[in-house]
NUKEZA-337212 format. One record per residue (C-alpha): residue number from 1; chain; x, y, z. Coordinates in steps of 0.1 Angstrom, whole numbers, plus 5000, padded with zeros to 4 digits. Layout:
N
+-----+---+------+-------+------+
!   k ! c ! east ! north !   up !
+-----+---+------+-------+------+
! NUM ! A !    X !     Y !    Z !
...
+-----+---+------+-------+------+
END
This chain:
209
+-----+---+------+-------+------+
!   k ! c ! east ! north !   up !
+-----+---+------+-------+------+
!   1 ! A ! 3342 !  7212 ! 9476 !
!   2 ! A ! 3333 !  7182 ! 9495 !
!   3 ! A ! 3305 !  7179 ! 9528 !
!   4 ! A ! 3321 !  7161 ! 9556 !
!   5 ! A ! 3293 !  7150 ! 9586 !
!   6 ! A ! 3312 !  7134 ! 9611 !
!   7 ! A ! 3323 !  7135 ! 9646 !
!   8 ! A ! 3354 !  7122 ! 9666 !
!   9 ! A ! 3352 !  7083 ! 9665 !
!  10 ! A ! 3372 !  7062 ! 9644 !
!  11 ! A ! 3352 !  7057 ! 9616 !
!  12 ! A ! 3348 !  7095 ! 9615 !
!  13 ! A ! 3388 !  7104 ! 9616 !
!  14 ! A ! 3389 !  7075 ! 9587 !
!  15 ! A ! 3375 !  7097 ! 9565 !
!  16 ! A ! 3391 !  7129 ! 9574 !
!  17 ! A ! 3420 !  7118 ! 9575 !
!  18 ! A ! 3418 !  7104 ! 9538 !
!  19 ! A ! 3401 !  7143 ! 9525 !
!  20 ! A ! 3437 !  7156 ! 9540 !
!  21 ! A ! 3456 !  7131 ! 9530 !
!  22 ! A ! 3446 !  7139 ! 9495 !
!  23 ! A ! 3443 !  7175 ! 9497 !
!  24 ! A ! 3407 !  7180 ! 9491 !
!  25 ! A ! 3390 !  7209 ! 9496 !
!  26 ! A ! 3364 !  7205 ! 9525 !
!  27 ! A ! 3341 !  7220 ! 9547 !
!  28 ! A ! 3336 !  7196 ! 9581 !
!  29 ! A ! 3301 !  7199 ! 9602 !
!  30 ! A ! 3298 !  7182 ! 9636 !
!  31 ! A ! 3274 !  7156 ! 9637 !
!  32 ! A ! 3274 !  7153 ! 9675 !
!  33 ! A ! 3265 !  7117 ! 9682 !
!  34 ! A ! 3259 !  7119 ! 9721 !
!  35 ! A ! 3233 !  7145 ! 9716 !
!  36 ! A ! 3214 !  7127 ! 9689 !
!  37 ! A ! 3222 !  7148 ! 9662 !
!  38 ! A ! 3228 !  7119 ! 9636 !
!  39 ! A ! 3185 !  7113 ! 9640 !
!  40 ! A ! 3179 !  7147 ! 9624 !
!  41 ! A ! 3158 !  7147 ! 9595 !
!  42 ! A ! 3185 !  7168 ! 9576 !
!  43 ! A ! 3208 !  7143 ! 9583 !
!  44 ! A ! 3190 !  7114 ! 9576 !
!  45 ! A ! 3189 !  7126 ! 9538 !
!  46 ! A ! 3224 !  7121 ! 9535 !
!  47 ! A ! 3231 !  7091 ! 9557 !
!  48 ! A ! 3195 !  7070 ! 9553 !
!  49 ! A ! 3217 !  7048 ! 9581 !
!  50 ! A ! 3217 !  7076 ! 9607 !
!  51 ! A ! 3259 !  7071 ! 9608 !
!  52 ! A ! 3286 !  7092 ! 9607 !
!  53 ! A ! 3305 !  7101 ! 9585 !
!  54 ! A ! 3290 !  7108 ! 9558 !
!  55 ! A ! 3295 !  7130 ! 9527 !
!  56 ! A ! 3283 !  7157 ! 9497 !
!  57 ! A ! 3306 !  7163 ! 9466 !
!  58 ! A ! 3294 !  7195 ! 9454 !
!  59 ! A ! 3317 !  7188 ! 9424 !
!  60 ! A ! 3297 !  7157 ! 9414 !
!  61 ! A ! 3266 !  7152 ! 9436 !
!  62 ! A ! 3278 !  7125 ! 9453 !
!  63 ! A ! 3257 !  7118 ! 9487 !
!  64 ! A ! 3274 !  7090 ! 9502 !
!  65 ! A ! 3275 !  7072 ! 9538 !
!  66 ! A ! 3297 !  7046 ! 9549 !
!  67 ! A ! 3332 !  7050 ! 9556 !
!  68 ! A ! 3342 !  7023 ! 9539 !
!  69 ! A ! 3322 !  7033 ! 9506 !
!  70 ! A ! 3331 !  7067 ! 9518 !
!  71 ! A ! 3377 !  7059 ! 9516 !
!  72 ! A ! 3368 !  7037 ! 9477 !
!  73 ! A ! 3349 !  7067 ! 9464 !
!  74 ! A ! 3377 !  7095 ! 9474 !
!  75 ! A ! 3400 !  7068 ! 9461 !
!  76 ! A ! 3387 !  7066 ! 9426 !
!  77 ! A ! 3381 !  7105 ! 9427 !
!  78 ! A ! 3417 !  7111 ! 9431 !
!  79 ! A ! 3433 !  7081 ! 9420 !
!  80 ! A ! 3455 !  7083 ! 9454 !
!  81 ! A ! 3459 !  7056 ! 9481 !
!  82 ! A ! 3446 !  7027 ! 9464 !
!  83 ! A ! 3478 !  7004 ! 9447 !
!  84 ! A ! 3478 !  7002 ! 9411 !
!  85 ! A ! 3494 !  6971 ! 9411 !
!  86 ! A ! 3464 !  6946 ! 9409 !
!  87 ! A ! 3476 !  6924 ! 9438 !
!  88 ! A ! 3483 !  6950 ! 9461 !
!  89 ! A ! 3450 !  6966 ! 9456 !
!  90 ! A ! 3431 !  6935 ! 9459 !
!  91 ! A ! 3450 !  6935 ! 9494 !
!  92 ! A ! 3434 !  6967 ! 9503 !
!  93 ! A ! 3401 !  6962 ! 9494 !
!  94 ! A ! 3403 !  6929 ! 9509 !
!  95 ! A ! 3417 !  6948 ! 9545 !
!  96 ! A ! 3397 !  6974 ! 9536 !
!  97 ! A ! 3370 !  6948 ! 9542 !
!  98 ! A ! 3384 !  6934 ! 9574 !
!  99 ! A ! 3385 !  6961 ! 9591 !
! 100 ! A ! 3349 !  6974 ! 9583 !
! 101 ! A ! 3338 !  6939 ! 9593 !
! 102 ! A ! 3363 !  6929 ! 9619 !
! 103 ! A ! 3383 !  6952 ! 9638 !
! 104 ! A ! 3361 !  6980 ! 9639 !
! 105 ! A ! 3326 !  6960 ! 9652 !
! 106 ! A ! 3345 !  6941 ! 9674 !
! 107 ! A ! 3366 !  6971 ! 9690 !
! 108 ! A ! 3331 !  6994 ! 9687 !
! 109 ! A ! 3321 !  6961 ! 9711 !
! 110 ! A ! 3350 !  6964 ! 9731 !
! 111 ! A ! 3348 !  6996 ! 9737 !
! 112 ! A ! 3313 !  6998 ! 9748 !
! 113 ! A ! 3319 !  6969 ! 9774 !
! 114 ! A ! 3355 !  6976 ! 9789 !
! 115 ! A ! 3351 !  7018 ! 9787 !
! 116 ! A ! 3315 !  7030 ! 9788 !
! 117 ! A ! 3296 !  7000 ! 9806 !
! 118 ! A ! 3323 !  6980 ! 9829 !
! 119 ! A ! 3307 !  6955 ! 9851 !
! 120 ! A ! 3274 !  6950 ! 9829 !
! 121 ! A ! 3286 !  6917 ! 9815 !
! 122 ! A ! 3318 !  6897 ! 9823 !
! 123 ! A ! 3310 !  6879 ! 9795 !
! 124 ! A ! 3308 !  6905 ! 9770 !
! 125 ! A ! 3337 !  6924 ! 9780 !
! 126 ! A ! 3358 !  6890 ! 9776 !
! 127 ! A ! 3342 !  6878 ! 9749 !
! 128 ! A ! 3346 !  6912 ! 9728 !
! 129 ! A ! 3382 !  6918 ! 9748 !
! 130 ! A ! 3399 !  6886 ! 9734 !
! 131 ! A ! 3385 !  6889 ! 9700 !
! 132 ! A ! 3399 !  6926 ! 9698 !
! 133 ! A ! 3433 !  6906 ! 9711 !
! 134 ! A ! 3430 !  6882 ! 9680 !
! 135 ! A ! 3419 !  6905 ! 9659 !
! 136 ! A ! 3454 !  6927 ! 9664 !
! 137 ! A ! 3470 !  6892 ! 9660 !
! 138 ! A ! 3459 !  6892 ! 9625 !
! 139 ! A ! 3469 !  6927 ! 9619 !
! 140 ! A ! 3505 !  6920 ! 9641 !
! 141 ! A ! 3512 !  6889 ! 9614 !
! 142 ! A ! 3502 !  6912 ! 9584 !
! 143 ! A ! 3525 !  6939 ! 9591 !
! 144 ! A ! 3555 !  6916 ! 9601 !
! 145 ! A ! 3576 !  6915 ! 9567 !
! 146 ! A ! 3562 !  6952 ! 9551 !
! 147 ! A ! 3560 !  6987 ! 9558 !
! 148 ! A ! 3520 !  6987 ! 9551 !
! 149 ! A ! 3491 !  6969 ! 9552 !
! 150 ! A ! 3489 !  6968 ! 9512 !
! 151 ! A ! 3525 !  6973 ! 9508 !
! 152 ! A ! 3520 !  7006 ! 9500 !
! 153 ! A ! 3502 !  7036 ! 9523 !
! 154 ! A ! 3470 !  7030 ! 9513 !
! 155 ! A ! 3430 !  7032 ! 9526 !
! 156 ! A ! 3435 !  7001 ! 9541 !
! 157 ! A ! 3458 !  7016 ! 9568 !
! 158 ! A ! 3433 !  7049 ! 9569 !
! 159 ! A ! 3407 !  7021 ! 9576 !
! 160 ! A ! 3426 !  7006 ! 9604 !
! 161 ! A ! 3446 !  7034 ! 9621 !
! 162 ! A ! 3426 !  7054 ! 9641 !
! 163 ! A ! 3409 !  7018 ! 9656 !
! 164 ! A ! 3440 !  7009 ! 9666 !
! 165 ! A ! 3444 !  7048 ! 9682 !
! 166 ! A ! 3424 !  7035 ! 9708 !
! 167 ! A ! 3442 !  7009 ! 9721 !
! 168 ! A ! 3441 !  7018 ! 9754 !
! 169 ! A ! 3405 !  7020 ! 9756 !
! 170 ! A ! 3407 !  6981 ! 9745 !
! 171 ! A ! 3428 !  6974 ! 9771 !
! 172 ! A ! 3455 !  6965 ! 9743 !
! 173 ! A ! 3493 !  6969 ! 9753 !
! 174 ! A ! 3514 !  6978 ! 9721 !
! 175 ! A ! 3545 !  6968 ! 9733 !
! 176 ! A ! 3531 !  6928 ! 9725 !
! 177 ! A ! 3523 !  6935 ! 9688 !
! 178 ! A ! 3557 !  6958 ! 9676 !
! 179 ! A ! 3551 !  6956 ! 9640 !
! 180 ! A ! 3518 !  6974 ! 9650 !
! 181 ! A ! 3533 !  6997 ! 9673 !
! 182 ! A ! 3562 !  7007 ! 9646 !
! 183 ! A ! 3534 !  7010 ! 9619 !
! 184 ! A ! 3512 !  7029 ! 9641 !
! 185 ! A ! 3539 !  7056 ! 9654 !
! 186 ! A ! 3552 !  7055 ! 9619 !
! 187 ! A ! 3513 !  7069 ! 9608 !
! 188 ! A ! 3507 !  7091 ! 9638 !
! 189 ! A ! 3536 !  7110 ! 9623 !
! 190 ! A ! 3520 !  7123 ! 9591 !
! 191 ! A ! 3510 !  7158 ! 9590 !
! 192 ! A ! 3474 !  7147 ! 9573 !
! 193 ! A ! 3469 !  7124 ! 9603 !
! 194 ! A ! 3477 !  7147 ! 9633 !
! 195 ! A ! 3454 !  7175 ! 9613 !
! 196 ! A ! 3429 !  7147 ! 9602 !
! 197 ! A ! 3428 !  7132 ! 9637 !
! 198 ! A ! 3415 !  7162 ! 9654 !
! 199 ! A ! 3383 !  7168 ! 9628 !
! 200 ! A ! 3360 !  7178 ! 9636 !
! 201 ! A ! 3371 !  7190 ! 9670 !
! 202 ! A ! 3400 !  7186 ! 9692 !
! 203 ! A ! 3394 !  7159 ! 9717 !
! 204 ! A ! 3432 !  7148 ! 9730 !
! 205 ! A ! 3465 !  7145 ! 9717 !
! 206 ! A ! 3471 !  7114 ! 9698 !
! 207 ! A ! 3479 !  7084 ! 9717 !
! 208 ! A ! 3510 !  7073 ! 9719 !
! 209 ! A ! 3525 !  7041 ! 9734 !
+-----+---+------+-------+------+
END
């Protein structure tokens, strides 16, 4: 039985998606982040960062934060979602790893500017707007001759998805990047996403372009 603290942002569905996606046995607690509840001190011990998610393994003692570190570990647990061919897992660690330090800071940017604080800086929102743009350039050119990002389902696209779930909150029309929009639809259509998506509470449907 695995701990799950999270709430209903990207890196939060990352991680539930991956525990369904693998058919772990779970028990999910709301960590709600606009009321502060990620400073409490019972919290703290298992996410020192004061992030969600975050996770217990009662089957091995695992405490771990980082959704990231959070995707590897489940990975290695179950020996599911991670390419066995060496190339292609390189490939997901290695998107893995831009999307914990590209997509996701930038959008998280993005977001802050263009959704929650329009008007505060022109400068941010363009500045974090355009890179979001470039950003899903990358992605668009990646996805262009395969199914996945890794070539395979993998963490990679767990990593990535539910960023790119919130396109419309960057301001980001689909219809110019189609090998993301047919990738996108393509994961929005698995059972252990729509289920994963709506941890750990029910929010809206899934977008869809």
């Amino acid at each position: 039985m695995i701990d799950l603290y999270s709430w209903t942002t990207p890196n939060g569905r990352k991680v539930s998606i991956m525990l369904e996606e693998c058919g772990l046995e779970y028990t999910s607690h709301s960590i709600n982040i606009t009321q502060d509840e990620q400073f409490e001190p019972s919290f703290l011990k298992i996410s020192p960062n004061n992030r969600i998610p975050a996770i217990f393994d009662h089957d091995t003692g695992v405490s771990m934060m980082e959704s990231g570190a959070i995707l590897m570990y489940l990975a290695e647990k179950t020996g599911k979602f991670i390419p066995t061919d060496a190339n292609n897992r390189w490939a997901a660690i290695e998107w893995l790893m831009w999307q914990m330090g590209g997509l996701g800071p930038m959008a998280g940017q993005t977001h802050h500017f263009l959704k929650f604080n329009r008007d505060v800086s022109e400068y941010a929102q363009n500045r974090y707007k355009n890179e979001t743009a470039r950003l899903y350039g990358v992605l668009e050119k990646r996805l262009a001759d395969r199914d996945y990002i890794a070539e395979e389902y993998s963490i990679a696209d767990m990593a990535a998805w539910p960023w790119v779930s919130r396109y419309e909150w960057q301001e980001i029309d689909l219809n110019k990047f189609p090998a993301i929009k047919e990738w996108y639809v393509k994961i929005a259509q698995r059972p252990a996403v729509q289920t994963g998506y709506h941890v750990p509470a029910f929010t809206q449907d899934i977008p869809m372009p």
